[in-house]
N, C-alpha and C positions, 0 to 999 in steps of 0.2 A: 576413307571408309570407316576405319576401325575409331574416328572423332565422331564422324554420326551416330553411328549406335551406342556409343558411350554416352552421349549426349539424348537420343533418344530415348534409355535407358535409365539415366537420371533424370530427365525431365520427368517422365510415367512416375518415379519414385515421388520426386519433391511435389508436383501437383496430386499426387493420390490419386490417380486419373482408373487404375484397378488393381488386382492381389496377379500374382503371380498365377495362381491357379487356376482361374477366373477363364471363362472361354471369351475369344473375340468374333467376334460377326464382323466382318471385314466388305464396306462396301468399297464394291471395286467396277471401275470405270472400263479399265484395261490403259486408261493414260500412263504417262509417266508418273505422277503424283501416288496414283493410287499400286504399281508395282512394286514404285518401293517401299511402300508402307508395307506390302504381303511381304519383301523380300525381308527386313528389319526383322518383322514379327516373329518370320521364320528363323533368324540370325538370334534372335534375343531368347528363343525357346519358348515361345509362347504359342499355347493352344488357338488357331484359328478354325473361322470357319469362310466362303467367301460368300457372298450375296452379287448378284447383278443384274442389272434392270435395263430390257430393251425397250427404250420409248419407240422405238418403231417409224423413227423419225427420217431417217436419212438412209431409208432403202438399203442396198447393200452394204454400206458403211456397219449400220447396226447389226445388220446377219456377220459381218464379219468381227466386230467386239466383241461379239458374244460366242463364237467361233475362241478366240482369242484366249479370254475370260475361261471357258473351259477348260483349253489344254495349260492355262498357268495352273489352273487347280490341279489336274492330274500331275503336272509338275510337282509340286507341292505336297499329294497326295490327300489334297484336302478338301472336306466335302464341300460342295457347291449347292446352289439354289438360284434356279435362275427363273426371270420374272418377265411376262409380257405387259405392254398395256398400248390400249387404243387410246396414248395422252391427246390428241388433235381431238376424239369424239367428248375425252372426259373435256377438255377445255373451251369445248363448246355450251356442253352442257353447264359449267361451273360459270361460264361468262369472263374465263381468265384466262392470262396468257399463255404461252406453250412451256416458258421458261417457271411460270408458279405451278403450271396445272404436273409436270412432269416431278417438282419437289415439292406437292402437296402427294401426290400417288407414290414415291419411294418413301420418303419420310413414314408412311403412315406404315406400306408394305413390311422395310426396317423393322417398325413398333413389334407389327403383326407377329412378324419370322419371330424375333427374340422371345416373344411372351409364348409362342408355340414349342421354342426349342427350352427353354426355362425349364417348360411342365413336362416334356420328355427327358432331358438330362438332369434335372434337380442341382443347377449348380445355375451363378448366376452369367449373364450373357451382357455384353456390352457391345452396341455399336462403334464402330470405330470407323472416323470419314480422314480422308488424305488429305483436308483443307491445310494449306501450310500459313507461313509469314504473311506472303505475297500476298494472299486474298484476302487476309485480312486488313493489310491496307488496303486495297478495294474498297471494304467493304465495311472501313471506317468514312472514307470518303463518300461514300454514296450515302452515308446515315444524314452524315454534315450536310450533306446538300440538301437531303429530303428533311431536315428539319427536327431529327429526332432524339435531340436535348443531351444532356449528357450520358443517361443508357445506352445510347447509340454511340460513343466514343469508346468503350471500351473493344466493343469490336465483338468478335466469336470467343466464346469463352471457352478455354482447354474441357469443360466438362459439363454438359447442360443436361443433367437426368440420366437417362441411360446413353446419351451421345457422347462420345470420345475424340477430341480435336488431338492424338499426341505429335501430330507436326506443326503446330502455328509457332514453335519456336526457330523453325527452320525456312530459311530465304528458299525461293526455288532455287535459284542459280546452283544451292548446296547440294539439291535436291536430282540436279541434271547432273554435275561432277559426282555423287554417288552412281548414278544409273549409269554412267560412262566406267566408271572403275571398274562394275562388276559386270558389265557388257549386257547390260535387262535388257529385253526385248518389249516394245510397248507400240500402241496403236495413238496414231493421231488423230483428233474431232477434227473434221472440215470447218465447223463451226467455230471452231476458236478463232479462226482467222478473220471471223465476220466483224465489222464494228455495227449492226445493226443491235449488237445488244449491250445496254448501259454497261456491263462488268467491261466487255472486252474494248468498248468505248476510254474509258480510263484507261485500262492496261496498254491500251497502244498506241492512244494519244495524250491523253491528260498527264497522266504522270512521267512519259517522257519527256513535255513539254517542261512541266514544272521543274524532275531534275535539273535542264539546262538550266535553270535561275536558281535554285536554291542545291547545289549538289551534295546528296546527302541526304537527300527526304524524305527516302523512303526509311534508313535506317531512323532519322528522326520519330517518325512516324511511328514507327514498332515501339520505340522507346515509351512512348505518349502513353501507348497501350497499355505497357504496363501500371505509367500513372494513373491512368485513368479507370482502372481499377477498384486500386485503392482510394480514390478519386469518389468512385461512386457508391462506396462501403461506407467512407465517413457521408457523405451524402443524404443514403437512405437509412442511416442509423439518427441525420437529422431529421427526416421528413416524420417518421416514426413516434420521434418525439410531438413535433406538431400534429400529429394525428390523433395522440394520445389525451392531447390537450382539449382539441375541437372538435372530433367527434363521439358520439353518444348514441349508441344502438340501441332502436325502441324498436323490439319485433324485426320484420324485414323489412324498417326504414333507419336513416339515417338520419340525427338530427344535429345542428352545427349552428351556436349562438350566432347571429349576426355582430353582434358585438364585441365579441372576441375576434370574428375572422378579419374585421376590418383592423385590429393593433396587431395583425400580424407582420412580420417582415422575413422573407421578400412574398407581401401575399399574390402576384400570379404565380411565382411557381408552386407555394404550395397548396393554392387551389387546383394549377393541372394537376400534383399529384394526388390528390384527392379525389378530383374526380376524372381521369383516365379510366381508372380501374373499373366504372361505370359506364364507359362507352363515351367519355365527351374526350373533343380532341384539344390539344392545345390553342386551337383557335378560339374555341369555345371556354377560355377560361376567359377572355376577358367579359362576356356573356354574362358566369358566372361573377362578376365583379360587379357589372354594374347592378343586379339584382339585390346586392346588400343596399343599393340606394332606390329600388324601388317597391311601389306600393303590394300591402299584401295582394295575393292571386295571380303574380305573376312567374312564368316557368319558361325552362329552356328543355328540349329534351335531345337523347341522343337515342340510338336504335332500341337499346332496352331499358333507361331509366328517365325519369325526369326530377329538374330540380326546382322545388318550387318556394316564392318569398311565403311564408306565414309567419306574419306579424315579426316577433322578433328571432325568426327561426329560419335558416334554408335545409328545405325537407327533401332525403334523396330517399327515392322509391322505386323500387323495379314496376314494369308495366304486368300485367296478367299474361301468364303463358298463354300462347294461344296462335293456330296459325291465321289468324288475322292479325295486319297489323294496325299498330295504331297510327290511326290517322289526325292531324290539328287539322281545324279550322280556323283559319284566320278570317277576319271582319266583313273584310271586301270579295270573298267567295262567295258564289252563285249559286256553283255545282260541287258536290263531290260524289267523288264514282271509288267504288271501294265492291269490295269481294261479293258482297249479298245484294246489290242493287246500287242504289245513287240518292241523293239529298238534292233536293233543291230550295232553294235557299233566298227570300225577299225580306224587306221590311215595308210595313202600311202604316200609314197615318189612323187613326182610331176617330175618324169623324161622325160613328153614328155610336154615340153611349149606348146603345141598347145592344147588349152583348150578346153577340150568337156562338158559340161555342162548336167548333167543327164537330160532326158525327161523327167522321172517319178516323181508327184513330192510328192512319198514317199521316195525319197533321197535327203539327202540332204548332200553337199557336202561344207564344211567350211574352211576357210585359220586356220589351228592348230595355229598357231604364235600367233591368235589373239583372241583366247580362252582361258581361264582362269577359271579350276576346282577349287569346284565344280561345277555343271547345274545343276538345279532344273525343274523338268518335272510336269506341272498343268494345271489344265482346265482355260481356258482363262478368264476375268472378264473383266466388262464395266472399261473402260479409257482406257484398254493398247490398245501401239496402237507400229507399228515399220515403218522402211521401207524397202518396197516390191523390191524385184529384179529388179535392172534397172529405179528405181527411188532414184532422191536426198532429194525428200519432205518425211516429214517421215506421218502416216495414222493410224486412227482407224480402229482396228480391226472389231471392228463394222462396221462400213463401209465397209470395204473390204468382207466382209460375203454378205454386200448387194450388194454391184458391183458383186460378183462370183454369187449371185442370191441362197445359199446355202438356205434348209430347218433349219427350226426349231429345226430337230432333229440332222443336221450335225453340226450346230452351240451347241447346248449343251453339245454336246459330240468332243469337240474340243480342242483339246493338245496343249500347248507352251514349249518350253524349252528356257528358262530365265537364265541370266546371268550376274550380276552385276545388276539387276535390267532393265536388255536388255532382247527384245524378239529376239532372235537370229536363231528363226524359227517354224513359224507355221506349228505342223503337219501333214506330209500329203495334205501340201498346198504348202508354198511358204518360201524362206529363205530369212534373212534380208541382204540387198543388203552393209550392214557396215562390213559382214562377210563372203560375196564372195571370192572367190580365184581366184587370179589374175598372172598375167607373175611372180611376185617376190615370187609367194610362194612356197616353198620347202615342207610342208608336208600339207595333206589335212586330216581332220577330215571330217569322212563319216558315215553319222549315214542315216539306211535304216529301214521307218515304215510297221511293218506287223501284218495287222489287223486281227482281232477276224477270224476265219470261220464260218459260218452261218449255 
């Protein structure tokens, strides 16, 4: 007993993990993991507080945890805070699992409670979770399999902002011979028992299985962690450097010589690191690769930026805020159906020279030749500007909404389709007069808007 809290004790010192004075917010399960961490804290003199969270999942089980949870705190004499949620409605509504939707709602809950008790004690507050050794080889395991390079080897980090891991130095095994010494009382999840979820999937058959062949694995394992640490320090102290080198911030774009990033080495990983931070995934860096070898106008995008070839340039740009999203066009599309209506979408042969120009100007009728998929379909932002049918100057769009005299609401809810960074026609308005069809044009792109019905 009297090894663990010494070791507990000096771990919190040598990681700096907090000050002696410093209060704790203690979340707590009512498992064995999370008792001893209350019992420790309590052993070590340190100011607690407990937090705990009834996902409401398992009927009486949970009325009974948090039954549990209570009387440890009065034990203890320490204040508690305890939290409901309807996680099955929040993870309907969110579209995620029960197991995300339940540590997207404490996680936050945690933030919440801290930053509330912060501004009433004026001392600072740290969360503090009973993850030990044990899950973090889990939960290096599950990184490696899902793909997630070498950040994900390092595992849980003893201190991530205001979050406190001070058990990951401690095996469980250590962790249940402490709770047996001093006789703790604690409640069991039915759930743990389940392998219908990846954590307890590993824990009760993969890494069993694997001990028998390599015995010794897990402690291997831990070891890693530590490498891999340090591992990822020297790492991203080099990615840094390459960053330094090839990007160049012009306003809120990014610009990155073509010709530098091809002598880079090893250039996919420091294109994924480069462009993660913008929303592309690892998959999406090989994407980024071959765009150093293709012609200008070409882009890849990810949920909020796009990265596009110009000339000898790859341009990362965020998209306009806005709750629409942005939608591509690709070549051989018909239809697109989006927030404010739908596009429909042909191309014609131009067999009679004698040019009739649609009246409506929910059509819009373009020279094909001079188009170049794909088209990105978005709500409009302050600067873009094009020019209008029959003029050689080119105009903010803002402006042109003032000359048309449009409302507030016709202006907000206002579509471009963009093209190489061209506004190649305001929906439902007016086409840009650089991609009219004239006597030379042989095939006309006709794209017809039809609005919402009311």
């Amino acid at each position: 007993m009297n090894d663990l809290l010494y070791l507990f004790k000096r771990n919190i010192q040598s990681e700096r993990l907090f000050q002696p004075g410093n209060v704790l917010l203690l979340a707590v399960s009512g498992g064995i993991d999370s008792v001893v961490l209350c019992e420790l804290c309590h052993l070590a003199g340190y100011r607690f507080i407990i937090a705990h969270c009834n996902f409401q999942l398992r009927e009486e089980e949970s009325e009974r945890d948090q039954r549990f949870v209570k009387a440890l705190a009065d034990n203890y004499r320490a204040e508690i805070f305890l939290k409901r949620f309807d996680t099955e409605a929040y993870a309907l509504q969110k579209k995620a699992s029960i197991q995300v939707a339940a540590r997207e709602l404490r996680y936050q809950w945690f933030y919440d409670l801290a930053a509330q008790l912060e501004a009433q004690k004026s001392i600072p507050i740290h969360i503090l979770t009973a993850h030990h050794a044990d899950d973090n080889i889990e939960t290096v395991l599950m990184n490696f399999f899902k793909g997630t390079g070498v950040a994900g080897m390092k595992g849980m980090l003893p201190k991530t902002g205001k979050i406190v891991r001070p058990l990951l130095f401690a095996r469980k095994r250590v962790l249940i011979d402490f709770a047996k010494e001093r006789e703790l009382l604690f409640v069991e999840d039915s759930s743990n028992a389940s392998d219908k979820y990846s954590r307890n999937y590993l824990r009760h058959r993969v890494i069993p299985f694997i001990e028998e062949i390599y015995p010794g694995v897990e402690g291997n394992i831990t070891a890693n962690i530590e490498r891999f640490r340090e591992i990822e320090l020297l790492y991203m102290q080099s990615i840094a450097v390459h960053k330094k080198k090839l990007m160049e911030q012009r306003g809120n774009e990014v610009y990155i010589a073509v010709r530098k990033l091809l002598k880079t080495v090893p250039l996919k990983t420091v294109v994924f690191e480069i462009t993660k931070a913008y929303g592309f995934t690892a998959k999406q860096a090989e994407e980024v690769i071959a765009l150093l070898q293709s012609e200008t106008g070409k882009f890849i995008l990810s949920s909020t930026h796009r990265i596009l070839r110009n000339r000898g340039w790859l341009i990362i740009s965020p998209f306009p805020q806005s709750e629409m999203q942005v939608m591509v066009i690709h070549e051989n599309e018909r239809e697109v159906i989006f927030e404010g209506g739908k596009l429909d979408i042909k191309t014609n042969e131009m067999n009679n020279k004698d040019i009739e120009l649609p009246v409506s100007p929910a059509i819009a009728c373009l020279d094909l030749k001079l188009i170049k998929f794909p088209l990105i379909l978005r709500k409009w932002q302050k600067g873009d500007y094009f020019y209008p049918l029959g003029m050689q100057k080119k105009k903010k769009i803002a402006r042109f909404f003032i000359d048309k005299k449009m409302s507030l609401f016709q202006k907000e809810n206002t579509r471009v389709i963009e093209m190489n960074k061209k506004i190649i026609w305001i929906v439902n308005n007016r086409i840009d007069d650089r991609f009219k069809i004239t006597t030379k044009t042989q095939f006309v792109l006709e794209i017809h808007f039809v609005g919402k019905a009311n």
